[in-house]
C-alpha positions as CSV (number, residue, x, y, z in Angstrom):
1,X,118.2,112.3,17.6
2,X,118.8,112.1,13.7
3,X,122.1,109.7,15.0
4,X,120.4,107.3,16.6
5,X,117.3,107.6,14.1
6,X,119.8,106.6,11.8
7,X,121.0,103.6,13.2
8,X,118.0,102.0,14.5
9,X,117.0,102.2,10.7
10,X,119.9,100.4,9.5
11,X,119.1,97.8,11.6
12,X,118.5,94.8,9.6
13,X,117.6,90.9,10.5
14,X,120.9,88.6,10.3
15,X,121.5,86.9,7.0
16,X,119.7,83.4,6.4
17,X,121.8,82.1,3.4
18,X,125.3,82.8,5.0
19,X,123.7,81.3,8.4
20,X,121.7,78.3,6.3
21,X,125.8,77.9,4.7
22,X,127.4,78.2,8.1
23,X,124.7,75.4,9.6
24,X,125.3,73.0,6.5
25,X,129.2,73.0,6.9
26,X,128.8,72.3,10.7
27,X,127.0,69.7,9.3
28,X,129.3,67.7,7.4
29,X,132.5,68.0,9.1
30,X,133.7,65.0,11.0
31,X,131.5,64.9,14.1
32,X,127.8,63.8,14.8
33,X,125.6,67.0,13.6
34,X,124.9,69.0,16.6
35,X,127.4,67.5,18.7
36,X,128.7,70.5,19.2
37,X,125.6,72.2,20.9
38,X,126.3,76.0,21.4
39,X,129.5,76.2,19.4
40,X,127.7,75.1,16.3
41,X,124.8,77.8,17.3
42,X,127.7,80.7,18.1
43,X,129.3,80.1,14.5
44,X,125.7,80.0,12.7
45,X,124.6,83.2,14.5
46,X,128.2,85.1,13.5
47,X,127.8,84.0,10.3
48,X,124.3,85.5,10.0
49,X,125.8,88.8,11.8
50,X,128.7,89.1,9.7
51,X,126.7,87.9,6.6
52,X,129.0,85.7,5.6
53,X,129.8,81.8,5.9
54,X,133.6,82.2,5.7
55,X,134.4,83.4,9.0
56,X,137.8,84.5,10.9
57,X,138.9,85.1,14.0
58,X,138.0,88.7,15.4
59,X,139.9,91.6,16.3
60,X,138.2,92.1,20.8
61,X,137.1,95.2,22.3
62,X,135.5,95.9,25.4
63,X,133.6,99.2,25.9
64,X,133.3,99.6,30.1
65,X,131.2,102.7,31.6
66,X,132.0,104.1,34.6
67,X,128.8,106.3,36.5
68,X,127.3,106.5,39.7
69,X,124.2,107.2,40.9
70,X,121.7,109.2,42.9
71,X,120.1,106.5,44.4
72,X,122.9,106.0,46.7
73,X,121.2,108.6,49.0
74,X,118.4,106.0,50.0
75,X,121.1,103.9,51.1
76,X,120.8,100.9,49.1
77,X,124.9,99.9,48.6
78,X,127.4,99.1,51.5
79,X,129.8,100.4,49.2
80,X,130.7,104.6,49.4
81,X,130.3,105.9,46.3
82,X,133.8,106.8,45.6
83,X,134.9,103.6,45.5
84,X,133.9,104.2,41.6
85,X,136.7,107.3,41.0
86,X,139.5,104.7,42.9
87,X,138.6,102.1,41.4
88,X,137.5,102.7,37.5
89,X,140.8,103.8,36.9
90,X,142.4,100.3,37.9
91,X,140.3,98.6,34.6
92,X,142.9,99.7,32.4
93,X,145.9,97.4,34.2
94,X,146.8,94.3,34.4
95,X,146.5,93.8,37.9
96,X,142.4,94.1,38.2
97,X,140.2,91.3,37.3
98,X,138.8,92.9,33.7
99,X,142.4,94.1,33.1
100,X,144.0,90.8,33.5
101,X,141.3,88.9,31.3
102,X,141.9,92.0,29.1
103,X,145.8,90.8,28.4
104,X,145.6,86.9,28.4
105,X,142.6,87.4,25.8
106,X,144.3,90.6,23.5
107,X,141.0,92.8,24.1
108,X,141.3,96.5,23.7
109,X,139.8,98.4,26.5
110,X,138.1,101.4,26.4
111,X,137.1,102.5,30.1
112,X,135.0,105.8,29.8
113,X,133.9,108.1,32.6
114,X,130.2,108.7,31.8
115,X,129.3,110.1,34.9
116,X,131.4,109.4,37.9
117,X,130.8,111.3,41.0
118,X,134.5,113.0,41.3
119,X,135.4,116.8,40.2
120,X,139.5,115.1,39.5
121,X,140.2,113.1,36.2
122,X,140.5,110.0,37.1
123,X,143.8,109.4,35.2
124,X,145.1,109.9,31.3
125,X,143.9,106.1,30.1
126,X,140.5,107.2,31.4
127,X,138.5,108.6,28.4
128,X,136.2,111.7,30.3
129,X,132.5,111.9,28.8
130,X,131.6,112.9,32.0
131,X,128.1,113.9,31.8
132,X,127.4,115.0,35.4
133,X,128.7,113.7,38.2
134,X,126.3,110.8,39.0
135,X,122.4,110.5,37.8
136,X,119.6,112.2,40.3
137,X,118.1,109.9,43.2
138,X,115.5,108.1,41.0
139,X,113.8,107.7,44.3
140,X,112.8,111.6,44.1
141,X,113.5,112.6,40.3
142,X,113.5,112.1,37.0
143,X,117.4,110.1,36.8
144,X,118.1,112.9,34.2
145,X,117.2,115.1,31.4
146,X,115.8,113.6,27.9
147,X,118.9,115.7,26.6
148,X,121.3,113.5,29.0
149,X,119.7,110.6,28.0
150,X,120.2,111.0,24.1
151,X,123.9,112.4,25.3
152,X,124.9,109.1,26.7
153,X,123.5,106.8,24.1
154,X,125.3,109.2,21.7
155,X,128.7,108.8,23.5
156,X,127.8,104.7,23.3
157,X,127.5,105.2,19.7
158,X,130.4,107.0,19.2
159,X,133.0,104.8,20.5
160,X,131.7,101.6,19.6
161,X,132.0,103.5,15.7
162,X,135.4,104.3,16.7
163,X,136.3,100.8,17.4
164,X,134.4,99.3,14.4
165,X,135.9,102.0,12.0
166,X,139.4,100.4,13.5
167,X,139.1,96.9,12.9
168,X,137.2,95.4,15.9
169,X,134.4,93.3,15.1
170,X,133.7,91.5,18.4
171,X,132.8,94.0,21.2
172,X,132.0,93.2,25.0
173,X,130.2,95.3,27.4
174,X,131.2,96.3,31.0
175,X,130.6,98.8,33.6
176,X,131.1,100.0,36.8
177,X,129.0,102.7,39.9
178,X,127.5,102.2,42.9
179,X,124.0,101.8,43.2
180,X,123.7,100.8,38.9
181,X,122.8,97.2,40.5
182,X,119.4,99.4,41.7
183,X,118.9,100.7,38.5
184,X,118.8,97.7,36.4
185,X,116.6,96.1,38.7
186,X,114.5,99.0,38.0
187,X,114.3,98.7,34.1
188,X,113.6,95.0,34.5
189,X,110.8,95.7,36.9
190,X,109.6,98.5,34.6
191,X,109.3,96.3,31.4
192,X,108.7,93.0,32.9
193,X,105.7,94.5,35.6
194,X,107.4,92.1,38.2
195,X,107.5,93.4,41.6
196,X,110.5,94.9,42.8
197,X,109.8,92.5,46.1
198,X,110.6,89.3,43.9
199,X,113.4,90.6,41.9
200,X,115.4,92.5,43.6
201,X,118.8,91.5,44.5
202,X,121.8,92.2,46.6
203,X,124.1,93.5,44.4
204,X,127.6,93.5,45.9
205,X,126.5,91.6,49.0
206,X,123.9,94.4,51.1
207,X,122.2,93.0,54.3
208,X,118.6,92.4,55.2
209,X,118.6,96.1,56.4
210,X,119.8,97.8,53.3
211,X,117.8,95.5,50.6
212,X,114.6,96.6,52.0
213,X,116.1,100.0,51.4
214,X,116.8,99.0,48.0
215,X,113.2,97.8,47.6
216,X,111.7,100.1,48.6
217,X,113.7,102.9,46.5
218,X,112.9,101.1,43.1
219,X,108.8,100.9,44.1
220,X,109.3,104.9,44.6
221,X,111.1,105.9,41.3
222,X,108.0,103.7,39.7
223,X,105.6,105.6,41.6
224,X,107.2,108.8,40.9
225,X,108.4,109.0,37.8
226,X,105.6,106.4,35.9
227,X,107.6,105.4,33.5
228,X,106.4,104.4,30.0
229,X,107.3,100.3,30.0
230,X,106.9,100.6,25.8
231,X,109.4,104.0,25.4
232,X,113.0,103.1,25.4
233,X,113.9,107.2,26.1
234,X,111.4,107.8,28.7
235,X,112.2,104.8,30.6
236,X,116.1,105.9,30.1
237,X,115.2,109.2,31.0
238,X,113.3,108.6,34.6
239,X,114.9,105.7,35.8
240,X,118.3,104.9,33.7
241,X,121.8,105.2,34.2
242,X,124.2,106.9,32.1
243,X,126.2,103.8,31.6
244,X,122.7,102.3,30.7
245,X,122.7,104.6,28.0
246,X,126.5,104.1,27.0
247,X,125.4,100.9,26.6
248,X,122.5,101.1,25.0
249,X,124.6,103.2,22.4
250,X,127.2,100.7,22.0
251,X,124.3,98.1,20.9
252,X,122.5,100.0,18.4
253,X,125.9,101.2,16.4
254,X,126.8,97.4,16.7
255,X,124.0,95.6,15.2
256,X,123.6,98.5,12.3
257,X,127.3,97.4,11.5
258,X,127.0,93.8,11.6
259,X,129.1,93.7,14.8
260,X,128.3,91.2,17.9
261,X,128.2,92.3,20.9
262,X,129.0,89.8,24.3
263,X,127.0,91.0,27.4
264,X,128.1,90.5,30.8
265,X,125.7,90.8,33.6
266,X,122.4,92.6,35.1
267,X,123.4,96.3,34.1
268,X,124.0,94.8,30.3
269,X,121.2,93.2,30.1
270,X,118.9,96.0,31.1
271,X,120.3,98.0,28.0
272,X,119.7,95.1,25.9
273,X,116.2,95.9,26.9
274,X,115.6,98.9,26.0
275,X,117.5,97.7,22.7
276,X,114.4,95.4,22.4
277,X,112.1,97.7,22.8
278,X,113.5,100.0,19.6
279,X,113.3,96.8,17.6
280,X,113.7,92.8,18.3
281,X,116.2,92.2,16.1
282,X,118.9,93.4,18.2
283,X,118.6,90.3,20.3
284,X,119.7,88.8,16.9
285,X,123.1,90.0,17.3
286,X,123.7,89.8,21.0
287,X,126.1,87.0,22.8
288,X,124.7,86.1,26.5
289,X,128.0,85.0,28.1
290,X,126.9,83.6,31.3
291,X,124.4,83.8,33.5
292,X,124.5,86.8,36.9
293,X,123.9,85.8,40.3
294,X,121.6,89.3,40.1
295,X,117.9,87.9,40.9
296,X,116.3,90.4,38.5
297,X,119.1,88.9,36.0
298,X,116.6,86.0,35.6
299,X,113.3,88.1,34.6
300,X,115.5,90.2,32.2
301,X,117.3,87.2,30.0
302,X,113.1,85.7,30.1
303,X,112.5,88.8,28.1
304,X,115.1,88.8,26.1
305,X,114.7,85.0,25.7
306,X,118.6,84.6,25.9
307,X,119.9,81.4,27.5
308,X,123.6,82.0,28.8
309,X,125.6,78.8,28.4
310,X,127.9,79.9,31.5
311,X,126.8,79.6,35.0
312,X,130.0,80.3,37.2
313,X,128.7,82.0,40.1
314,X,129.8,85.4,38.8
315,X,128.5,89.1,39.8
316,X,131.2,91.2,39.5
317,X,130.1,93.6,36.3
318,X,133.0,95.1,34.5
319,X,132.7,93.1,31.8
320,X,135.0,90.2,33.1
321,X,132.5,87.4,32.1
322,X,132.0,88.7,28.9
323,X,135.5,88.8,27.5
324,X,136.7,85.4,29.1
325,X,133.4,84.0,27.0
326,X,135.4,85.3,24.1
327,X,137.8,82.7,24.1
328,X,134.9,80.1,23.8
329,X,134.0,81.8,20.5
330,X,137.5,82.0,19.2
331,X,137.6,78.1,20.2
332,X,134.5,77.7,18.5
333,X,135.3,79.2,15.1
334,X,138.6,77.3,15.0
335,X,137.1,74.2,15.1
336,X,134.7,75.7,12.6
337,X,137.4,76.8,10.4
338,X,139.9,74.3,10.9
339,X,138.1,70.4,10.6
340,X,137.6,68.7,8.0
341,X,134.1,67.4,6.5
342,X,133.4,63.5,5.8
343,X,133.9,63.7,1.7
344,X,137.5,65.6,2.3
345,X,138.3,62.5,4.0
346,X,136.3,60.2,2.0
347,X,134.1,59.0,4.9
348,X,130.8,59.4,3.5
């Protein structure tokens, strides 16, 4: 693990005095201070990220996993699982939802098959880190090994380098696998000790029948597999996903390089949890883009104590919400960037 040793080490708190800069300039150009609410807050926070007051606008990458899981079996998704294998492969063109938002915005994607239940590759745009085909039924087993685990946050790490290395220094997550909507809902129980009766959602829209399904396959892998609610790996490890560790990845390589990262819904927020629990100051560099329709997505951003400024009714995953946000930060460090303060215009 001497990779991700590594980074959680370089993980530093953002800087103050580019941040306490960025917060006096927002204070003397020609507007009311704080009358720009979250904008100001997005440019301070960058600034503290990128440690630096003088800010530009950034180079967009998205970083979606693709992985089912074994939890299927209990029958908690109306959806068959290989609706993942035809449709992952349909995030890299312009006629899905993420590809579209992918071209108006100029994001790069990278859409990597973690762990899609299919022996085929998917297509050449699809990047395979295929791990295994789909995590064990958490409902019986351990999700997968400890050396799994550490394999997926390693891929995570990997590409979100790769990206960094290359210019990008705004990155958004996404995903996509049936049943993942189960698995996030049982991180959040795990680390939040809510019930899995009061948080538990419906995912892609399950009935009455199937939820109770749901329910009670998240109070098993609890049972089962105890998880430790303090170990990031051991929770990862028992109950996870792989694109829960992708993720995970992509978040720790991010904040040890001064990189934001935007998170989408449930499944991103549950690897900005285990994130926490390596160190708080990850939250630091994360960008809450809008708020799931996900019950469990409440308890989660509680824990994180990240308030998304978006509430559009979304619950779609693949990182849609995140990357649309993107333009709000662009439009925020314009304004930033381009207004002038009071004494430039002799005001004061």
């Amino acid at each position: 693990m001497n990779i991700i040793d590594d980074l959680i080490n370089n993980i530093k708190p953002l800087d103050k005095e580019s941040m306490k800069k960025a917060e006096e300039r927002q204070n003397n150009i020609i507007k009311p201070q704080k009358a720009l609410g979250v904008l100001e807050n997005i440019t301070i926070q960058l600034a503290g990220i990128y440690k630096t007051s003088n800010l530009t606008m950034p180079k967009k990458a998205i970083i979606t996993f693709g992985s089912d899981n074994g939890v299927y079996e209990e029958n908690v998704s109306k959806d068959n699982q290989s609706l993942t294998a035809i449709h992952f492969p349909n995030f890299v063109q312009n006629y899905s939802a993420i590809g579209s938002i992918c071209e108006y915005t100029h994001t790069k994607m990278l859409a990597i098959d973690i762990g899609i239940n299919s022996d085929k590759k998917l297509s050449d745009e699809i990047i395979d880190e295929k791990i295994a085909k789909s995590t064990k039924n958490i409902a019986k087993n351990h999700s997968m090994s400890k050396e799994q685990a550490i394999k997926s946050i390693k891929t995570g790490i990997h590409y979100a380098n790769k990206l960094i290395d290359e210019g990008y220094n705004l990155i958004s997550l996404g995903e996509m696998g049936i049943a993942n909507t189960t698995i996030a809902t049982a991180i959040v129980s795990c680390i939040t000790d809510k019930s899995p009766d009061e948080i538990t959602g419906r995912g892609s829209g399950i009935n009455d029948d199937i939820l109770k399904n749901k329910i009670n396959a998240i109070k098993k892998s609890l049972e089962i597999n105890k998880p430790n609610k303090n170990d990031y790996i051991d929770i990862l490890t028992k109950i996870g996903g792989f694109e829960t560790g992708g993720m995970l990845g992509v978040i720790l390589a991010c904040c040890a390089r001064n990189t934001p990262v935007i998170l989408d819904g449930l499944i991103t927020y549950s690897a900005a949890m285990l994130a926490k629990l390596i160190t708080p100051i990850t939250t630091d560099y994360l960008i809450c883009s809008h708020k799931t329709r996900e019950k469990a997505g409440n308890f989660a951003l509680e824990y994180l104590n990240l308030t998304p400024p978006l509430n559009l009714d979304l619950c779609l995953g693949e990182g849609y919400g995140a990357v649309m946000y993107s333009q709000i930060i662009e439009s925020a460090i314009y304004s930033y960037n381009t207004m002038k303060t009071f004494s430039q215009l002799n005001m004061l």
